[in-house]
C-alpha positions in Angstrom: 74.7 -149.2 190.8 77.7 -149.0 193.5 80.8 -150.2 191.4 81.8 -152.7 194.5 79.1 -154.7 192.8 81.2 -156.0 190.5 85.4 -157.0 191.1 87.4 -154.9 188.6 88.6 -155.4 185.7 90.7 -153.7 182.9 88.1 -152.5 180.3 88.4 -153.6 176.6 87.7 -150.2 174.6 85.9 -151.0 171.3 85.0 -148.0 168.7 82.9 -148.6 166.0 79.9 -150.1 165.9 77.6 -153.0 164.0 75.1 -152.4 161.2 72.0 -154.2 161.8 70.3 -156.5 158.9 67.3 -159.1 158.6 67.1 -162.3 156.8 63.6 -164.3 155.9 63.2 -167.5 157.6 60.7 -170.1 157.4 58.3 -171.9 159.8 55.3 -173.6 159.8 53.1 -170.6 160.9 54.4 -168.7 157.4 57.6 -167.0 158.6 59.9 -165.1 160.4 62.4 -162.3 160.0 65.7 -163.1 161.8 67.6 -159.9 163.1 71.4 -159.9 162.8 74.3 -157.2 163.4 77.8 -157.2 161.3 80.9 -156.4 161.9 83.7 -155.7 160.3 83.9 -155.7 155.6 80.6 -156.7 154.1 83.3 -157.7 151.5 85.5 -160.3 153.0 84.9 -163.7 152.2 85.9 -165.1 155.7 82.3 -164.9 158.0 82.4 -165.9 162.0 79.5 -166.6 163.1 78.3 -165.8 167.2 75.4 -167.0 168.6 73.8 -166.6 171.9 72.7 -167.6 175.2 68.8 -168.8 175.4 67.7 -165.1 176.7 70.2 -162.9 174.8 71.1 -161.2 172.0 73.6 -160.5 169.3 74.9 -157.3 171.0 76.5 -159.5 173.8 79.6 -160.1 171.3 80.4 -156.4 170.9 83.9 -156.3 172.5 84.3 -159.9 171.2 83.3 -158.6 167.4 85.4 -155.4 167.5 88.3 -157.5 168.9 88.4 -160.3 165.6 88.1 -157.4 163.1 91.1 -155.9 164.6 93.0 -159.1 165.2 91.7 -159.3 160.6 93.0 -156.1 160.2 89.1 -155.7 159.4 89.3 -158.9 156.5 86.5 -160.3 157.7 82.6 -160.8 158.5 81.5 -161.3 162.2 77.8 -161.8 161.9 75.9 -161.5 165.4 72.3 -162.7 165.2 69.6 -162.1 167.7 68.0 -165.6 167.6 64.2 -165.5 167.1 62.4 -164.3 169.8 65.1 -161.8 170.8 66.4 -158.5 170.3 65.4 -157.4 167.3 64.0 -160.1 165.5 60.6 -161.4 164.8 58.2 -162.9 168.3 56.9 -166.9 166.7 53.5 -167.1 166.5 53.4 -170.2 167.9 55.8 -171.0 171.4 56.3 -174.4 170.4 58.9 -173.8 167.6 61.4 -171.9 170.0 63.6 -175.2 170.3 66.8 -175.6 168.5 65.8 -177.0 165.2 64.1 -173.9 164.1 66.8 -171.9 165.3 69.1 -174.4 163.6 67.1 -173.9 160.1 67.3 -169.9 160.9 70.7 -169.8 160.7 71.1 -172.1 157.9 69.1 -169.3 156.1 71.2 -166.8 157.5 74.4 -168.0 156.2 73.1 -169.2 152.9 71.6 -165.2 152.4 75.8 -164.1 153.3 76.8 -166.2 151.2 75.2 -165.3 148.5 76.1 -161.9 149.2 79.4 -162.7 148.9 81.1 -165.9 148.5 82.4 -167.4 151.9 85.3 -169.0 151.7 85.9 -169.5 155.4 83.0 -170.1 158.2 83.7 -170.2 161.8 81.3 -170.4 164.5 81.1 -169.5 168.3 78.1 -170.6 170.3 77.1 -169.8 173.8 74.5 -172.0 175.9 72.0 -172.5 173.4 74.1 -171.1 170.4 76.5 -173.9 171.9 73.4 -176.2 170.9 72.4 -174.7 167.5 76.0 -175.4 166.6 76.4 -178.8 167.2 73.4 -179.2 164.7 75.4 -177.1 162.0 78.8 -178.6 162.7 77.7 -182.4 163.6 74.8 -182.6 161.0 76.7 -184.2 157.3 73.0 -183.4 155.6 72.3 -179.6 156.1 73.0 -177.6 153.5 75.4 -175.2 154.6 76.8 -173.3 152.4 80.8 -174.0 153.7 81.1 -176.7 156.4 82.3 -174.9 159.8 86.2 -175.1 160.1 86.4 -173.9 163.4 84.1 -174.1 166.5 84.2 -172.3 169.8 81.6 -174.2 172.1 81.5 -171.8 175.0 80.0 -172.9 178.6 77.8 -176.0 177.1 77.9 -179.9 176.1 75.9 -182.3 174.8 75.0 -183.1 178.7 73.6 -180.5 180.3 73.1 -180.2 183.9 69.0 -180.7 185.2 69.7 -178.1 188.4 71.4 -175.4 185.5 67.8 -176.2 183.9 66.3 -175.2 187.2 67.9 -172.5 187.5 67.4 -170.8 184.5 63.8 -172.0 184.3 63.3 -170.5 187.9 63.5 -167.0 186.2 63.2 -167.0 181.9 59.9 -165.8 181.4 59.3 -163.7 184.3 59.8 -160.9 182.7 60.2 -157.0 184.3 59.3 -153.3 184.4 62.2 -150.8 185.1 62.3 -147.1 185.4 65.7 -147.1 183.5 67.9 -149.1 181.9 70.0 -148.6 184.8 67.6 -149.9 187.0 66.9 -152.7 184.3 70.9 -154.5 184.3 70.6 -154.0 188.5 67.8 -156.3 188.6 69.6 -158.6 185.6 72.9 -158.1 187.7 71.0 -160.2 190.6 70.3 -163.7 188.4 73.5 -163.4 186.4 76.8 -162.9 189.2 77.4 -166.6 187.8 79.1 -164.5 184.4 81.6 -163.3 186.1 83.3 -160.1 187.5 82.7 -156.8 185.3 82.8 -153.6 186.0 79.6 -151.4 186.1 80.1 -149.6 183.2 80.6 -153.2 180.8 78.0 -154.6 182.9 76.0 -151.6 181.7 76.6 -152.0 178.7 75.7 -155.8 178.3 72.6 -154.8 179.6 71.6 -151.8 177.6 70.4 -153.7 174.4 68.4 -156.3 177.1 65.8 -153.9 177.0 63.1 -152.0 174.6 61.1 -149.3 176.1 57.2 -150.2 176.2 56.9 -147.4 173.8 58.4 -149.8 171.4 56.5 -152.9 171.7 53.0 -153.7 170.3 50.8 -155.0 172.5 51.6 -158.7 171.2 55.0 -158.7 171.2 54.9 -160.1 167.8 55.3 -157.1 165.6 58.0 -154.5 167.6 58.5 -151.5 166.2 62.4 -151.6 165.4 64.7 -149.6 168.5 67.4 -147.7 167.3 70.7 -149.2 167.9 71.0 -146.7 170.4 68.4 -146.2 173.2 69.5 -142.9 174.6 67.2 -141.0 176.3 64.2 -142.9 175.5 61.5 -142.6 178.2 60.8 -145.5 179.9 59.4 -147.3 181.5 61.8 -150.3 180.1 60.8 -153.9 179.1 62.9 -156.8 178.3 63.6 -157.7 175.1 62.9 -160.9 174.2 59.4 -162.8 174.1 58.7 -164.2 177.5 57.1 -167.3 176.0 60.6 -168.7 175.3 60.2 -170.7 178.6 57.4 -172.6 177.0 59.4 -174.9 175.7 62.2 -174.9 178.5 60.0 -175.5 180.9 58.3 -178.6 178.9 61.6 -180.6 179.1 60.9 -183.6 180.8 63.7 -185.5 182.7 63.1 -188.5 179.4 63.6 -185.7 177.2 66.0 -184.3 178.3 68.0 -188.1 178.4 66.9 -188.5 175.1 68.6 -184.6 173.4 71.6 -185.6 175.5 72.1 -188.9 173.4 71.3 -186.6 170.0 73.5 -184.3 171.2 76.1 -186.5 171.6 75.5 -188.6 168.1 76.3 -184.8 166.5 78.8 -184.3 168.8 81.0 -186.9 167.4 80.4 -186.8 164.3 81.9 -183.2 164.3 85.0 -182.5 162.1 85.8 -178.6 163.0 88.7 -178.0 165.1 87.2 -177.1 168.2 87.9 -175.7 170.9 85.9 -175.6 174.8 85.1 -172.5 176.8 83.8 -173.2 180.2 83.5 -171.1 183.4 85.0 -173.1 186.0 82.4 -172.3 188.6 79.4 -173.7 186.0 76.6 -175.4 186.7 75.5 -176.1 183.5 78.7 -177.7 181.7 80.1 -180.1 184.1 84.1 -180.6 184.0 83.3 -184.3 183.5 81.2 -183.3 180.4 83.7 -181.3 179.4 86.9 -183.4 179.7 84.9 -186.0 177.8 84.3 -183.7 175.1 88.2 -182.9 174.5 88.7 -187.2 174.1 85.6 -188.0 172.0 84.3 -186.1 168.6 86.5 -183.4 167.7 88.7 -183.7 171.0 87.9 -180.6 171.3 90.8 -177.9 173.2 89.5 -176.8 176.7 90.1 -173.6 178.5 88.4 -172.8 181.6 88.2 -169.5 183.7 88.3 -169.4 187.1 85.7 -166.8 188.6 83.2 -167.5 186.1 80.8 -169.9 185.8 77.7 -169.9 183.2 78.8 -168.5 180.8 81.8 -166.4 179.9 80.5 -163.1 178.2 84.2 -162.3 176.3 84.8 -158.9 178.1 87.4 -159.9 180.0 90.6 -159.8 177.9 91.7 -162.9 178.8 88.6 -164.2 177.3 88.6 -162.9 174.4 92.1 -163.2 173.8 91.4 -167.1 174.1 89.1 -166.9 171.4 90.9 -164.8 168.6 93.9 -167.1 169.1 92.0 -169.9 168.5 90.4 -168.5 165.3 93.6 -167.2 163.9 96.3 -168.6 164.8 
């Protein structure tokens, strides 16, 4: 990977790394284990939650994660889950329940197993793209029973309107799937659908793309029951797979423009009736969150705060300093 690939940046150097947990969830084709990887003191009552894009995984907020437990001189809990169908958590049996609700409900069980680890006292939550989504359902929805309600809310790159040529776009490729020699090999090839995050350098482009893949070695032939990857792929022998279920798009690809109209006007009913500070991150090159969208969400709901970064546009990964400097201010100041 030649390194004019990617404009420079100053790197963010991060030094310890997650422990990786499960939690049981429930569906209507009997269950699923939910993945997730924790930072920081299994101890602390104060718990942020980040939750990713619709093809990623919990490893995305590494420098983000190492960069709140330092700003909490390590005081607190930053849980990272790979939402079903990803990373390491369980494949659904059937493709129809990969829409937000079920991921919604996941997490609900994911917070209510932390906290009765340990009493939370504090929940904050960060959602990119679809973990934008699953958040508005936590944060907007009076009902659920969350264990604490959110208290702060970082809605990173998504609204309650989302653009129909972002859906395109994303639909064009989710799915797809790929074969790679390496995992070098693997985050070129991921490099050429996702220049919209941003510039990075090749070596934290690297290593955003290093837990995107399993090697075949690891898989069962139906996806469903992966053997578990160390944290650490190493020197595993390819050849490399990606790692999330490609029948994600089933649903994605079944939104019809109605539909779609219709979510929007949920969204936006949750939306409003949010009471978390909140704050807006958006790329100011996206596709997906429209400035319109996202001026209206800082004078409606929450009135949320809105930052922008210029170069990016969907969706800020929070390797960029500035990025993620915008976010632990937000969360403790």
């Amino acid at each position: 990977m030649r390194r004019d690939h990617y404009p420079h940046q100053d790197d963010f150097v991060f030094m310890t790394e997650p422990t990786l947990h499960y939690v049981a969830c429930d569906d209507a084709q009997g269950g699923h284990r939910m993945a997730y990887w924790q930072w920081g003191d299994a101890r602390s009552a104060r718990v942020v939650v980040c939750v990713h894009g619709l093809t990623r995984q919990g490893r995305d907020f590494d420098v983000l994660a190492e960069a709140l437990v330092a700003r909490a001189a390590g005081d607190v809990r930053v849980v990272c889950p790979d939402v079903a169908g990803r990373g390491q958590s369980d494949w659904l049996r059937d493709p129809a329940l990969y829409q937000v609700p079920v991921y919604a409900a996941d997490m609900l069980a994911l917070v209510a197993q932390l906290h009765r680890e340990r009493p939370i006292n504090t929940l904050d939550y960060l959602g990119t793209s679809m973990g934008g989504l699953i958040g508005f359902v936590l944060a907007g929805h009076k009902q659920l029973p969350l264990a604490r309600p959110i208290r702060r809310f970082v809605v990173n790159d998504v609204g309650p309107t989302i653009e129909a040529a972002a859906l395109q776009r994303i639909g064009a490729y989710v799915g797809q799937g790929g074969r790679y020699d390496s995992v070098q090999s693997a985050a070129d090839a991921m490099w050429t659908i996702s220049t919209s995050f941003g510039p990075h350098t090749p070596d934290q482009w690297l290593s955003l793309s290093q837990h995107m893949v399993v090697p075949a070695s690891q898989r069962t032939p139906d996806g469903a029951g992966k053997v578990e990857a160390s944290e650490s792929h190493g020197d595993a022998a390819g050849p490399w797979l990606l790692h999330y279920d490609p029948a994600i798009a089933v649903a994605l690809r079944a939104i019809t423009p109605e539909a779609a109209v219709q979510g929007g006007a949920v969204m936006w009913s949750l939306y409003d009736a949010i009471d978390a500070r909140t704050l807006v991150t958006r790329g100011a090159q996206s596709d997906l969150l429209s400035r319109e969208t996202a001026l209206a969400m800082t004078q409606r709901g929450p009135r949320a705060a809105l930052v922008e970064f210029e170069g990016v546009g969907h969706a800020p990964t929070f390797v960029d300093p500035v990025q993620v400097g915008a976010v632990t201010n937000f969360l403790f100041d």
